[in-house]
C-alpha positions as a Markdown table, in Angstrom:
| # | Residue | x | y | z |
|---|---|---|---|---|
| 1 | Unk | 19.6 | -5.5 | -0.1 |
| 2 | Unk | 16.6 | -4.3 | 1.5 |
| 3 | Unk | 14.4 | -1.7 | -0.4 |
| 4 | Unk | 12.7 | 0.9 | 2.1 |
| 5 | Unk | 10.3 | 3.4 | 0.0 |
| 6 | Unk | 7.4 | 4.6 | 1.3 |
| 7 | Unk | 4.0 | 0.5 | 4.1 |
| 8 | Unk | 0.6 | -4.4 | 4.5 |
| 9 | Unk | 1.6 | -8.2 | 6.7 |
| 10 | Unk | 0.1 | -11.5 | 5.9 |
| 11 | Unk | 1.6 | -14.7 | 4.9 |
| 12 | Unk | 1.2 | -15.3 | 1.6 |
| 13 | Unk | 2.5 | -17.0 | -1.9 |
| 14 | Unk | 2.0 | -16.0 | -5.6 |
| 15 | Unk | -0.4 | -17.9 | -7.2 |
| 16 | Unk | -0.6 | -17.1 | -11.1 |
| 17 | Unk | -0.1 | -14.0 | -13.2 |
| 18 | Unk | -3.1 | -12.5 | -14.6 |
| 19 | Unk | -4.4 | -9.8 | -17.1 |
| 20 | Unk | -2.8 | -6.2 | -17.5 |
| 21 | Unk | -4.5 | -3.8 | -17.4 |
| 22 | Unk | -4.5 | 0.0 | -18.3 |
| 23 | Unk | -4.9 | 2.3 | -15.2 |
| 24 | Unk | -7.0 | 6.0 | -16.2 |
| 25 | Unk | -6.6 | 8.8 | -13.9 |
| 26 | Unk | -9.2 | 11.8 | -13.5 |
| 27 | Unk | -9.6 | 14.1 | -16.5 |
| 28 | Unk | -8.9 | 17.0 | -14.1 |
| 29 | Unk | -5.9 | 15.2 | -12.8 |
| 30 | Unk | -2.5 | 15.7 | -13.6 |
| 31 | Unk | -1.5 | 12.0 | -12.2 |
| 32 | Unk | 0.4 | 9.4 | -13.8 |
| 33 | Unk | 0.6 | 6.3 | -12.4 |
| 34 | Unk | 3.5 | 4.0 | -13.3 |
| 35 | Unk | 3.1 | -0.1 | -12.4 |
| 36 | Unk | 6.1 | -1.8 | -11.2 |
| 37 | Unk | 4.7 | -5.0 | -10.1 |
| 38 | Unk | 1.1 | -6.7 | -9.6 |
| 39 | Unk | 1.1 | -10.2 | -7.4 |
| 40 | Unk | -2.0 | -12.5 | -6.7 |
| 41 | Unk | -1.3 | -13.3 | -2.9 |
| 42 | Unk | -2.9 | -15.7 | -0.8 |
| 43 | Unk | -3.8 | -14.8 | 3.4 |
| 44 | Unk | -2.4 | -16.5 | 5.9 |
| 45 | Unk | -6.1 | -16.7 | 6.8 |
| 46 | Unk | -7.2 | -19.4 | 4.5 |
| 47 | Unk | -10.3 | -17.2 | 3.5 |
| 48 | Unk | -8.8 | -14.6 | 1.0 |
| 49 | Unk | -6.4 | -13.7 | -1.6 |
| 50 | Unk | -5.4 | -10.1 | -2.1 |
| 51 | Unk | -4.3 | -8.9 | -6.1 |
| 52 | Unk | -1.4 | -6.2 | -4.7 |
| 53 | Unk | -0.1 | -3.8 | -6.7 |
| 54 | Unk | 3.4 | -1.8 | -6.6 |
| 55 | Unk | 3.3 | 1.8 | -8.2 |
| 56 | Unk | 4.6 | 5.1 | -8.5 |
| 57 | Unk | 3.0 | 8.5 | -8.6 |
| 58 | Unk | 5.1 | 10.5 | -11.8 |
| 59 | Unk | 2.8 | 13.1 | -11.9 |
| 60 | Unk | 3.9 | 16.7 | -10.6 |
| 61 | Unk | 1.6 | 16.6 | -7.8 |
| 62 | Unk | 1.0 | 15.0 | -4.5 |
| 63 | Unk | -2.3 | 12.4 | -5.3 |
| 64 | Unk | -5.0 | 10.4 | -3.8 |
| 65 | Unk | -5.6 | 7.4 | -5.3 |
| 66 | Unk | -8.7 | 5.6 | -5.3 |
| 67 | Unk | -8.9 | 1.9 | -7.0 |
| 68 | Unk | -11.9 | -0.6 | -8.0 |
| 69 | Unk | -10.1 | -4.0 | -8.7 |
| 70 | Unk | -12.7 | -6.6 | -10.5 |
| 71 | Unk | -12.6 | -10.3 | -10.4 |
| 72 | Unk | -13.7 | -11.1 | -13.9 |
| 73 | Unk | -15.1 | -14.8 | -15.2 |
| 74 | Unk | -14.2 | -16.9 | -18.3 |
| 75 | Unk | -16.8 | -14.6 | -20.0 |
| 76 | Unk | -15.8 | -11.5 | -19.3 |
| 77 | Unk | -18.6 | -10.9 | -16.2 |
| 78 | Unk | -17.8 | -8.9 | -13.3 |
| 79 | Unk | -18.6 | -11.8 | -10.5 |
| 80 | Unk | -17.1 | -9.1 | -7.3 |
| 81 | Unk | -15.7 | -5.6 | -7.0 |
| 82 | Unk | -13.8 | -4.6 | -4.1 |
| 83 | Unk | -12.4 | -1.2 | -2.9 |
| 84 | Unk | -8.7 | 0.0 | -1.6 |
| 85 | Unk | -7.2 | 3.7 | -1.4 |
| 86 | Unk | -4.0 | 5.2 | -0.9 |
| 87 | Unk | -3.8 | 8.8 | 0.6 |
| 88 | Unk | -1.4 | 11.2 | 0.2 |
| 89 | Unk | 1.0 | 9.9 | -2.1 |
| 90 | Unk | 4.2 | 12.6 | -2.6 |
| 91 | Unk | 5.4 | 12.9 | -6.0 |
| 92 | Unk | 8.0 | 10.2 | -7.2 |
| 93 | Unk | 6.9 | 8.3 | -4.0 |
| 94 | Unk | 6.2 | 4.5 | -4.6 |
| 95 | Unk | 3.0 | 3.2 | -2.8 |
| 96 | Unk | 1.3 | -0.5 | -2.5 |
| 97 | Unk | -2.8 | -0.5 | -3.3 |
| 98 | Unk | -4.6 | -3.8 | -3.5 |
| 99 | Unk | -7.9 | -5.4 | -3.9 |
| 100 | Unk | -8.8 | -8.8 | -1.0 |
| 101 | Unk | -11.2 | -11.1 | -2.3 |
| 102 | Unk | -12.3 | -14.2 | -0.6 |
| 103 | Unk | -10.9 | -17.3 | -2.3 |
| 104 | Unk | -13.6 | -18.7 | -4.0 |
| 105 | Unk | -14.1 | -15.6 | -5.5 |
| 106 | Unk | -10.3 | -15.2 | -6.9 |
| 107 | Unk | -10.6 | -18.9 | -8.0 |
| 108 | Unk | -13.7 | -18.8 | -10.1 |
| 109 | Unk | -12.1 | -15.4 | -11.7 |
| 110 | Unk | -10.4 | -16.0 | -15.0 |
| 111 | Unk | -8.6 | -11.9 | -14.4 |
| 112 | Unk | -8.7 | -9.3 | -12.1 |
| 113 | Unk | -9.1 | -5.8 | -13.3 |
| 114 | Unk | -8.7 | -2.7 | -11.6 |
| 115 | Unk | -9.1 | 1.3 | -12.3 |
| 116 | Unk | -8.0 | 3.9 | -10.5 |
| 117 | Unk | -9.0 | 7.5 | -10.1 |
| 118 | Unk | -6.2 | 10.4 | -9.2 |
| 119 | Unk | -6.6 | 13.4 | -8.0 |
| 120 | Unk | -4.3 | 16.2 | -6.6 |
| 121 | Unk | -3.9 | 16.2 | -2.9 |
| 122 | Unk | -2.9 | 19.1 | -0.3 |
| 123 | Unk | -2.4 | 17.1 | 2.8 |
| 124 | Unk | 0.2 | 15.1 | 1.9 |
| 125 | Unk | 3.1 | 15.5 | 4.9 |
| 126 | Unk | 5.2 | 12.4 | 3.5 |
| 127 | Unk | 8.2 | 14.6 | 4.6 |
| 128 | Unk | 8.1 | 15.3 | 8.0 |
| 129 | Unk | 7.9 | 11.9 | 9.3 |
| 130 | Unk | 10.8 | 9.4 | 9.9 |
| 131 | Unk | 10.4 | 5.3 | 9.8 |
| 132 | Unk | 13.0 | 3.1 | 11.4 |
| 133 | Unk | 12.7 | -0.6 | 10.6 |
| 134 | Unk | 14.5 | -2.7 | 13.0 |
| 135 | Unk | 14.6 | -6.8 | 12.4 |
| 136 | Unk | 14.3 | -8.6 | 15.3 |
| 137 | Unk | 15.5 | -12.5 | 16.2 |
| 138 | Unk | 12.6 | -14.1 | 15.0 |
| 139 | Unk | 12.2 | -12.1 | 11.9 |
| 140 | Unk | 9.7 | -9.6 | 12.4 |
| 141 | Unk | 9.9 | -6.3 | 11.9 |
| 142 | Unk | 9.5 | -3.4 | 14.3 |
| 143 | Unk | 8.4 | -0.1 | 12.8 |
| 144 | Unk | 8.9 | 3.0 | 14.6 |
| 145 | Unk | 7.4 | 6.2 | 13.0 |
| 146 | Unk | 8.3 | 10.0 | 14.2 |
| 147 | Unk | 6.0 | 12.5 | 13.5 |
| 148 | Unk | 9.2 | 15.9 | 12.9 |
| 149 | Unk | 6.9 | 18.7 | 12.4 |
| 150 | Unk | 5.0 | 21.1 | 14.2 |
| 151 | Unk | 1.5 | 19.7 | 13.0 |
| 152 | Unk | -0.5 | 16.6 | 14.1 |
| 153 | Unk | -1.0 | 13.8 | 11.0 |
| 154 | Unk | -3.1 | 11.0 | 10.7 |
| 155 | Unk | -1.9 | 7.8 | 11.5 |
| 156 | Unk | 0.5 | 6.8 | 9.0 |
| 157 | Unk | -0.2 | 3.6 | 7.1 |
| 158 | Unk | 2.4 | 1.2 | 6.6 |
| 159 | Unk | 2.1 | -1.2 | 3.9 |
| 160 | Unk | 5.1 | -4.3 | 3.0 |
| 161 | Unk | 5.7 | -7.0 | 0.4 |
| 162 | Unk | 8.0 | -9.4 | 1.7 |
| 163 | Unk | 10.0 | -11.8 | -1.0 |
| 164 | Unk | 12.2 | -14.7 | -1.0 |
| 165 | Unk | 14.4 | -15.5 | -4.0 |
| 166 | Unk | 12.6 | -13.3 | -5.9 |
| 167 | Unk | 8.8 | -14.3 | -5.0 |
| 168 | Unk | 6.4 | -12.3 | -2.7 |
| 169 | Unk | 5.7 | -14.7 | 0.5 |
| 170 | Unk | 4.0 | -12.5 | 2.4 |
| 171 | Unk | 1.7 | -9.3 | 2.5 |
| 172 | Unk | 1.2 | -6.7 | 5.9 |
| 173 | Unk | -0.2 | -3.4 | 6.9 |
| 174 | Unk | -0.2 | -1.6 | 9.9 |
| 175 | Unk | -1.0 | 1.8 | 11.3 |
| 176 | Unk | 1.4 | 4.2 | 13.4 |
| 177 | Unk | -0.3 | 6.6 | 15.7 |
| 178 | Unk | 0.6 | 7.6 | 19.9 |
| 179 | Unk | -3.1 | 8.2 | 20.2 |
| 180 | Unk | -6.3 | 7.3 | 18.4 |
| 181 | Unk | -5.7 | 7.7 | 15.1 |
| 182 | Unk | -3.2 | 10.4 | 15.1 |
| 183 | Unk | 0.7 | 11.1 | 15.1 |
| 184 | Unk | 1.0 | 14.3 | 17.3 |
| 185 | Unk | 3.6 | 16.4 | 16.5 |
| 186 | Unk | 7.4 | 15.2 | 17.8 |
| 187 | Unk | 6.0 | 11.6 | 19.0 |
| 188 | Unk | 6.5 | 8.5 | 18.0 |
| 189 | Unk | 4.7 | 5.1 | 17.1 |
| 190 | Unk | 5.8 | 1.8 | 16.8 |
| 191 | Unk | 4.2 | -1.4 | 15.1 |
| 192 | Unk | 5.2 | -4.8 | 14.4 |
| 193 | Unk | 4.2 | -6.4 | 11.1 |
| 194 | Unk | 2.9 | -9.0 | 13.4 |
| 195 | Unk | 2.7 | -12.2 | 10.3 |
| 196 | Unk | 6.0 | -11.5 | 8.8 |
| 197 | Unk | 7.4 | -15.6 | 7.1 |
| 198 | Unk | 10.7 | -16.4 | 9.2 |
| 199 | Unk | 12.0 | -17.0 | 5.6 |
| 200 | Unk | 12.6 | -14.1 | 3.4 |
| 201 | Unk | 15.3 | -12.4 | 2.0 |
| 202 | Unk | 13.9 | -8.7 | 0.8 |
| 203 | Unk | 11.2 | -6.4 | 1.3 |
| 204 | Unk | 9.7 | -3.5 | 0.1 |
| 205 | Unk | 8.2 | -1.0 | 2.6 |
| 206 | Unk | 6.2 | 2.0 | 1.6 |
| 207 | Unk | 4.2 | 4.9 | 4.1 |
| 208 | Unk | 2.2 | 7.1 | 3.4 |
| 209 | Unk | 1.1 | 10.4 | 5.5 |
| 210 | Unk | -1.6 | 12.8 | 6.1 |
| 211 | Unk | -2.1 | 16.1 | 7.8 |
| 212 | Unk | -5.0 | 16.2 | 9.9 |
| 213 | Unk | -5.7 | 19.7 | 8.1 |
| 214 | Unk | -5.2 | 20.3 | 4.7 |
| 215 | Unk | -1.7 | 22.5 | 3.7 |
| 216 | Unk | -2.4 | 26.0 | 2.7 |
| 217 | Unk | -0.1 | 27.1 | -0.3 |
| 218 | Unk | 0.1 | 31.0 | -0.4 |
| 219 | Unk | 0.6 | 32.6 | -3.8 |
């Protein structure tokens, strides 16, 4: 059965298993970031490979997470460092990060390593938006998002992992927005994770969301 969570698509196949790694979060954080999966995925483009993480934020606060991943050599040398982030992750809320290096790069690397830095966020607005996945003839998939709340958000980023028989095929993100790069307040979006393989049997979709102003707590 399909798993919908919280949303990346390119085609893709897992190509080895490499080093764990321990993840540190800021020391005025509160974060804890749990791994549920990491898979070494190659593009459809035939240039890069992307190291893609699944997590989940068990800390007691809404986060931001920033992450360095590091393609390391047979003698422990940092040959490339690449960046990703993922905004506005609720609490409890499972979210994809990953690192895209071009293949030569991920070839010559004997591990990838990553860090990531947490810290509390106040625009999180995970809530207030709605996501309907609909699967069309061909396979694809057709994501609508609805922004329910009386505030504008930033587009919300989609992000997918898409398996058969147990093994991640393919890799897609998109952005939702009804203009620029915002979600105005009761209006929809809709995407299509464009690269989706015609031969998969699960997914895992995750979102995340972002008011355009920060939320104001009042004590």
């Amino acid at each position: 059965m399909n798993k919908i969570t919280t949303l990346i698509v390119t085609m893709a196949f897992l190509v080895g298993v490499f080093t764990p790694v321990q993840v540190s979060a800021n020391a005025s954080s509160q974060s804890d970031i749990g791994i549920k999966a990491e898979y070494l995925i190659k593009d459809s483009d035939g240039l890069h490979t992307r190291y893609v993480v699944l997590a989940t934020n068990n800390s007691e606060s809404d986060v931001t997470v920033n992450a360095s991943f590091h393609a390391i050599d047979a003698n422990g040398n940092i040959i490339k460092t690449v960046y990703d982030s993922a905004e506005s992750i609720k609490k409890g809320q499972e979210f994809i990060i990953y690192g895209q290096f071009r293949n030569e790069i991920a070839s010559a690397a004997s591990a990838i390593k990553y860090d990531f830095s947490v810290a509390d966020d106040n625009c999180c607005n995970y809530d207030a938006i709605g996501i309907d996945i609909a699967q069309e003839e061909d396979n694809s998939l057709t994501v609508t998002g609805t922004n329910y709340s009386k505030a504008d958000v930033n587009a919300v980023n989609v992000r997918g992992i898409f398996y058969k028989d147990g093994t991640p095929v393919a890799f897609d993100t998109t952005n939702i927005a009804d203009t620029s790069y915002t979600l105005r307040s009761g209006n929809s979006g809709t995407q299509e994770l464009c690269q989706v393989p015609t031969d998969y049997d699960n997914y895992v979709i995750t979102y995340s969301a972002s008011s355009v102003t920060p939320n104001v707590v009042y004590n």
